[in-house]
C-alpha positions in Angstrom: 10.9 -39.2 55.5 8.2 -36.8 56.2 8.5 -33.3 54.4 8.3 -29.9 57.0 5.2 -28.1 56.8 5.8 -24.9 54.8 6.5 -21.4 57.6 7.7 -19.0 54.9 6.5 -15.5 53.9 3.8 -17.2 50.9 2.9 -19.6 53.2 -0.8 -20.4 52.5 -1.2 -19.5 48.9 -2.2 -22.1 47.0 -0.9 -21.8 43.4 -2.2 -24.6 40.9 0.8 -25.4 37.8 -0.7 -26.6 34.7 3.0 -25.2 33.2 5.5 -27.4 31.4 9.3 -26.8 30.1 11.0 -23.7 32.0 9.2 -20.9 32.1 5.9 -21.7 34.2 7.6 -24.0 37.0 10.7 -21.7 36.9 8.3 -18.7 38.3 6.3 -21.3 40.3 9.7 -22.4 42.3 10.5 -19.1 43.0 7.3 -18.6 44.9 7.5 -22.0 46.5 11.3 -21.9 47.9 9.3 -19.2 50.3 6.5 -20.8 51.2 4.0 -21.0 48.5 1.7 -24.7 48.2 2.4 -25.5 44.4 0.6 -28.5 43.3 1.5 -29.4 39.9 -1.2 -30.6 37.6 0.1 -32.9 35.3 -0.9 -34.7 31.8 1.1 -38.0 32.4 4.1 -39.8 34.4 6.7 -37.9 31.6 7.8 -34.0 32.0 8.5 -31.7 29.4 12.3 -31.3 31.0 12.1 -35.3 31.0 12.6 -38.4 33.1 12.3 -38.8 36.5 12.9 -35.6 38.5 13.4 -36.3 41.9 16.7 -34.5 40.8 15.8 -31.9 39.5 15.5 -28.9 41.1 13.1 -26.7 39.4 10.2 -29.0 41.1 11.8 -29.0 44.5 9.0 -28.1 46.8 6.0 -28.6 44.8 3.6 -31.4 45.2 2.0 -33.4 42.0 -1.1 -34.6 40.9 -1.6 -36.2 37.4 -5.0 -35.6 35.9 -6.6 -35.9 32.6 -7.8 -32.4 31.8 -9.6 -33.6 28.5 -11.8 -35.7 30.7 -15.0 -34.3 31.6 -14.4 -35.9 35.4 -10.8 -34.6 35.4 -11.8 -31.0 34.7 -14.6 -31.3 37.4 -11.8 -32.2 39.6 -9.7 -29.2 38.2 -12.6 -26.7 38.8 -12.4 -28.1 42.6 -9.5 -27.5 42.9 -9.3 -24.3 41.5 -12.0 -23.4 43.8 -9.4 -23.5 46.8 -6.4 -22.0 44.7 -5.1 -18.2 44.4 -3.4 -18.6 41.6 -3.1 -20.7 38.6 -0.1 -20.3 36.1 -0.4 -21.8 32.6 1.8 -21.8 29.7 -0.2 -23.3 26.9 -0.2 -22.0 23.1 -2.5 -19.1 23.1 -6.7 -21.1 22.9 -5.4 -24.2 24.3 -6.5 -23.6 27.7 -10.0 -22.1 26.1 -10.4 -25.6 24.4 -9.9 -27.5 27.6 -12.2 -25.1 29.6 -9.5 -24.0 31.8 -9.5 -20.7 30.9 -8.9 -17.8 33.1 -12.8 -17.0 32.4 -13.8 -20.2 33.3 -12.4 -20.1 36.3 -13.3 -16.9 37.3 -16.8 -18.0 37.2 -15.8 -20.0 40.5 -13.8 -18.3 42.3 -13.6 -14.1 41.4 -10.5 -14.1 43.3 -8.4 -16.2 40.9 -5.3 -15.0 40.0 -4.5 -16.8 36.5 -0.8 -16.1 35.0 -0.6 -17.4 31.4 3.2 -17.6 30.1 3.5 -17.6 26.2 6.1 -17.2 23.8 5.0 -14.1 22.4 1.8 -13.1 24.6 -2.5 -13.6 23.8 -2.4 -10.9 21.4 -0.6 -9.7 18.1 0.8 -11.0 15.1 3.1 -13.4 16.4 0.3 -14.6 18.7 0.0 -18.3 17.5 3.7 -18.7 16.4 5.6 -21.3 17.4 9.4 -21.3 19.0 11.8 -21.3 21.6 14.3 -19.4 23.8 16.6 -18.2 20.7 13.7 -17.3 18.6 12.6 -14.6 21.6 15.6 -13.3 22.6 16.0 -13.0 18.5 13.1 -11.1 18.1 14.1 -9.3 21.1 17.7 -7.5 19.5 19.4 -9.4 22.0 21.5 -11.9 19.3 22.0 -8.6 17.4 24.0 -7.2 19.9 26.1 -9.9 21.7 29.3 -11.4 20.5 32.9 -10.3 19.6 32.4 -7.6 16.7 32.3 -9.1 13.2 31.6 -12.7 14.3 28.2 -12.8 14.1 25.2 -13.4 16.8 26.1 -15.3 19.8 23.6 -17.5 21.5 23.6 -16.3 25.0 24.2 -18.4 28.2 21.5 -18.7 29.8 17.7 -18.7 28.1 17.4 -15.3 28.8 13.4 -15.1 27.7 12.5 -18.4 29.6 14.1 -17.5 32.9 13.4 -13.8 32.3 9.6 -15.3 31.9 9.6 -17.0 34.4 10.6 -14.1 36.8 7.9 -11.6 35.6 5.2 -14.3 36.3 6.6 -14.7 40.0 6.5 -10.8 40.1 3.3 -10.6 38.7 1.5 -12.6 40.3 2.6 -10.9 43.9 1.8 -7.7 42.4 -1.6 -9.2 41.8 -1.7 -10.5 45.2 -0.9 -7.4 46.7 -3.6 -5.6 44.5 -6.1 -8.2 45.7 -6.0 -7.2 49.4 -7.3 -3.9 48.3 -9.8 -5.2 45.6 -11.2 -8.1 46.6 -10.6 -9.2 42.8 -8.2 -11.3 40.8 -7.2 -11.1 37.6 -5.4 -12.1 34.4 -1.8 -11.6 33.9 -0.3 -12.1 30.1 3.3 -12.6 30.9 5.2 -12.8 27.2 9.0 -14.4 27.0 9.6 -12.4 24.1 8.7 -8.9 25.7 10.5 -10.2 28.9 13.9 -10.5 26.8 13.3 -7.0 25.8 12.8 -5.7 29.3 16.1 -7.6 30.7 17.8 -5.3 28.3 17.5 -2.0 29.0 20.6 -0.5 28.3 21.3 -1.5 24.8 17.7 0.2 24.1 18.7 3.0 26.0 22.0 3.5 24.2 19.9 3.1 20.8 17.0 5.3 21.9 20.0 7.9 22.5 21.9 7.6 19.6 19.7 6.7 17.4 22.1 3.9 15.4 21.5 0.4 15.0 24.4 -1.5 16.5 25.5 -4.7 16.6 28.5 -6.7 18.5 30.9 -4.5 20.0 28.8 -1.8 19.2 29.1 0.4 22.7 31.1 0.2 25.6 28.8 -2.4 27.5 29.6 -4.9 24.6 33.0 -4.8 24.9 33.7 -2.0 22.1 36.5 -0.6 24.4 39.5 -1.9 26.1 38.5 -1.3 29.9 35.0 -3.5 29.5 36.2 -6.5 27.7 37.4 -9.7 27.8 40.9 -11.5 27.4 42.7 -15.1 26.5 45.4 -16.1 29.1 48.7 -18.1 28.1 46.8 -21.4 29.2 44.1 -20.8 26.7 41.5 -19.4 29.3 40.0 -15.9 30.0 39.7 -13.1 32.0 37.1 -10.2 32.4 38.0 -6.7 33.0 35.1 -4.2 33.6 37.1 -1.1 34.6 34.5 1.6 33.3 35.4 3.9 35.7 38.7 6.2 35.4 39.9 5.1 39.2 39.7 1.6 38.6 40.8 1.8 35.0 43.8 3.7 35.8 45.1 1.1 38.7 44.4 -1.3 36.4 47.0 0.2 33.9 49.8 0.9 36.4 49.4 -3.1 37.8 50.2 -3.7 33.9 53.2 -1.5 34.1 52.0 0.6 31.4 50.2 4.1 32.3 50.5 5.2 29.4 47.3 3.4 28.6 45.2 5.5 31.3 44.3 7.8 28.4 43.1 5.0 26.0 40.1 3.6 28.2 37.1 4.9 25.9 39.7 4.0 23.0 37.1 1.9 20.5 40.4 1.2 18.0 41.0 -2.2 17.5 45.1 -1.8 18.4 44.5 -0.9 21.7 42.6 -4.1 22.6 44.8 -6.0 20.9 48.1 -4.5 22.5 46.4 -5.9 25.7 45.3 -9.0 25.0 49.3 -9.6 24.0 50.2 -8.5 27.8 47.5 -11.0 29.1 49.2 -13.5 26.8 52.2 -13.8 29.2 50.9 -15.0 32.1 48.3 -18.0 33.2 44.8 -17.1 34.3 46.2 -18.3 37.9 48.7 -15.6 37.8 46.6 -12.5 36.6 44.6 -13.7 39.8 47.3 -13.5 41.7 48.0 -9.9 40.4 44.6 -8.4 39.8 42.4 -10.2 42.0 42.6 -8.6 45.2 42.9 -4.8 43.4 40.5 -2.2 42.6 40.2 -3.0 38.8 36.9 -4.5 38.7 39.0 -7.8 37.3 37.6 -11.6 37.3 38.4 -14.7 35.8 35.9 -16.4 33.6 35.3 -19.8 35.0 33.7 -22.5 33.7 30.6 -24.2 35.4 32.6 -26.6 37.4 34.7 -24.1 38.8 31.9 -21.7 39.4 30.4 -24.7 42.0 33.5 -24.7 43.8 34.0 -20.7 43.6 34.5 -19.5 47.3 32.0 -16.7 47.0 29.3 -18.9 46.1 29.5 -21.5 47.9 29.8 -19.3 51.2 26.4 -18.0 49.5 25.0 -21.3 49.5 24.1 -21.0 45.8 25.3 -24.7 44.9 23.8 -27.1 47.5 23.0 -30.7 48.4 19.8 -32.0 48.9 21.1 -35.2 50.3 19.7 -34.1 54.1 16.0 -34.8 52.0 16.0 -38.1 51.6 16.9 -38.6 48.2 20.1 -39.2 46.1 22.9 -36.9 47.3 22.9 -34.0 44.2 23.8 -30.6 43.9 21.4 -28.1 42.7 20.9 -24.4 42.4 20.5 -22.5 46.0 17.9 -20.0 47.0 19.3 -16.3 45.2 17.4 -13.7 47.5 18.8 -13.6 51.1 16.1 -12.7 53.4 17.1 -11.8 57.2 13.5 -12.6 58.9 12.4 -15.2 56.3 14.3 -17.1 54.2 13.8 -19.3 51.2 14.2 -22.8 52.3 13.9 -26.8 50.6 11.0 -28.3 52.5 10.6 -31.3 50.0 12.5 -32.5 47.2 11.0 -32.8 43.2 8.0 -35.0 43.3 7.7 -37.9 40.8 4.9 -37.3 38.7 1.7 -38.0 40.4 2.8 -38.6 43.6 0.7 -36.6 46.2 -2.7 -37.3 44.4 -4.5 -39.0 47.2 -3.4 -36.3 49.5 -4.2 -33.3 47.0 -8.2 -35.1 46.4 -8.6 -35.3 50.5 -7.7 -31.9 51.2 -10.7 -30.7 48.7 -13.0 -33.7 50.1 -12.9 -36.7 47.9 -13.1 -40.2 49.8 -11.4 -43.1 48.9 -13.7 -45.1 47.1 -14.3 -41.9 44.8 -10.5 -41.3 44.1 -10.1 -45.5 43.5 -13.0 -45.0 40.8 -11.0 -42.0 39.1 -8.0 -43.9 39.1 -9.9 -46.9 37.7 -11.1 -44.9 34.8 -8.0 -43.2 34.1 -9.0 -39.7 34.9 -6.1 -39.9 37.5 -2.8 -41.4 38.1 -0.1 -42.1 41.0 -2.5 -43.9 43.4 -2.2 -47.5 44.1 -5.2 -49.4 46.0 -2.4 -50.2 48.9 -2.7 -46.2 49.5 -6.4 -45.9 50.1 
């Protein structure tokens, strides 16, 4: 089934992804669910998020090519490559893509409008520069364990991997910042994107409350963290939970007179450990299907906590089209993640679903002017995989 040709806003910038894990193709299918060409240069038929990936969505709408970077051919056909592309995003240890001569300077020497986003753990410089780790080792570093989790239990890993993602977005930012600066310079340039200093930027208002006070905190340690009764959460009879975020006094105060119990309107900055707890006993007596019933059309700023299941079959999000199928591509019917930013003029859209690893090489070499017998001799020699004789 043949793929449509890209129409979205990005349409026509060529982004080469020598990324692996989250971060890198995380930002890199964000740019190409509107439009962006992202060919993915790859070492070998495995991925760092493993197996076959057809499924998968994070690839969705990229093309691959798998090419041997520490061959003195392969690079030559990198460096042709690059000599097309706007952007390359990386997300190698800091030197790796100096050893390999795929460097943002390297590059530059072909083509001065490069943009070249390199996502690390900890950034190019500093002490931590050439230290190893993962999502919970940034958003470590970051104060973010510090702060979240019941009081006195100790650090909670978070939900999501806050640095990866939160990576992952700065690069796509970034690198349309850079865009944008472009059409007035003429010039690319290098963009350092850090996981660890993008965990402490998706936190602002913990650092705010900090800067303010000037007190260390940790869980429970201000209203936001659930150090007060009205911005907490709750078990239900049937073991599950509700969230009540009723910061402000008009919400707070219908939430206290749907409990029967008013006099509670004058506890909701009340950081005493009784008053949470004399609520919690009042969501004890009923299910988590009958404080929806009560709260959920009200002005308490009330919501269950699902669990991810639920979440997928959650009314709001699926009229948001934020869990999809991609069966209408082709490929094994799956859900996945839908496209978050609703756009009235130009939308996001799936074009192509998550190539297997190497499989638009023939077509990637043409468009930058190899012939067949020079791509069969690659393949022959290993600096390229993915193409069969049959295909040329």
């Amino acid at each position: 089934m043949m793929n449509p040709p890209a129409k979205g806003p990005l349409k026509g910038l060529k982004i080469l992804d020598l990324s692996r894990m989250l971060p890198g193709p995380y930002c890199t299918l964000l740019l190409a669910d509107f439009g962006a060409d992202v060919i993915m240069i790859e070492q070998g038929s495995g991925s760092g998020l493993g197996g076959r990936r057809t499924d998968f969505y994070i690839f969705r709408n990229k093309r691959s090519i798998v090419l041997d970077l520490k061959n003195t051919r392969g690079r030559e056909v990198f460096y042709r490559l690059a000599a097309t592309a706007d952007v390359i995003v990386e997300g190698f240890r800091p030197g790796v893509a100096e050893r390999l001569e795929i460097d943002y300077h390297t590059v530059q020497r072909i083509n001065r409008r490069i943009i070249y986003c390199s996502i690390s753990g900890f950034g190019q410089d500093g002490p931590y520069r050439d230290r190893v780790g993962h999502d919970i080792n940034y958003v470590a570093l970051a104060g973010l364990l510090s702060v979240t989790g019941k009081k006195g239990q100790g650090p909670c890993i978070l939900g999501t991997q806050v640095g990866d993602v939160g990576g992952g977005i700065f690069g796509a930012f970034s690198i349309l910042v850079a865009v944008l600066a472009r059409e007035k310079t003429g010039e690319g340039q290098y963009i350092d994107v850090s996981m660890m200093d993008s965990a402490i930027a998706l936190n602002p208002v913990s650092f705010f409350e900090y800067f303010l006070k000037g007190e260390v905190f940790a869980q429970g340690g201000y209203r936001l963290l659930g150090s007060v009764p009205c911005y907490n959460t709750y078990q239900t009879k049937d073991g599950k939970y509700i969230s009540i975020g009723a910061l402000e006094p008009k919400f707070w105060t219908t939430f206290c007179y749907k409990l029967n119990r008013p006099d509670l309107i004058k506890k909701q900055n009340d950081t005493s450990k009784r008053i949470v707890d004399e609520i919690q006993k009042i969501f004890l007596s009923k299910t988590q299907a009958e404080w929806n019933e009560l709260l959920g059309s009200e002005d308490v700023c009330y919501a269950p906590v699902l669990n991810l299941q639920e979440t997928s079959d959650d009314p709001q999000v699926c009229h948001r089209d934020m869990i999809i199928d991609n069966h209408t591509l082709g490929k094994t019917r799956i859900k996945q993640i839908g496209i978050a930013p609703k756009f009235s003029i130009t939308p996001g859209e799936i074009r192509r679903p998550s190539p297997d690893p190497g499989q638009d090489t023939e077509e990637i070499l043409m468009e930058i002017g190899l012939q067949s017998p020079e791509i069969f001799e690659l393949k022959s020699e290993g600096v390229i995989k993915g193409v069969t004789p049959e295909a040329l």
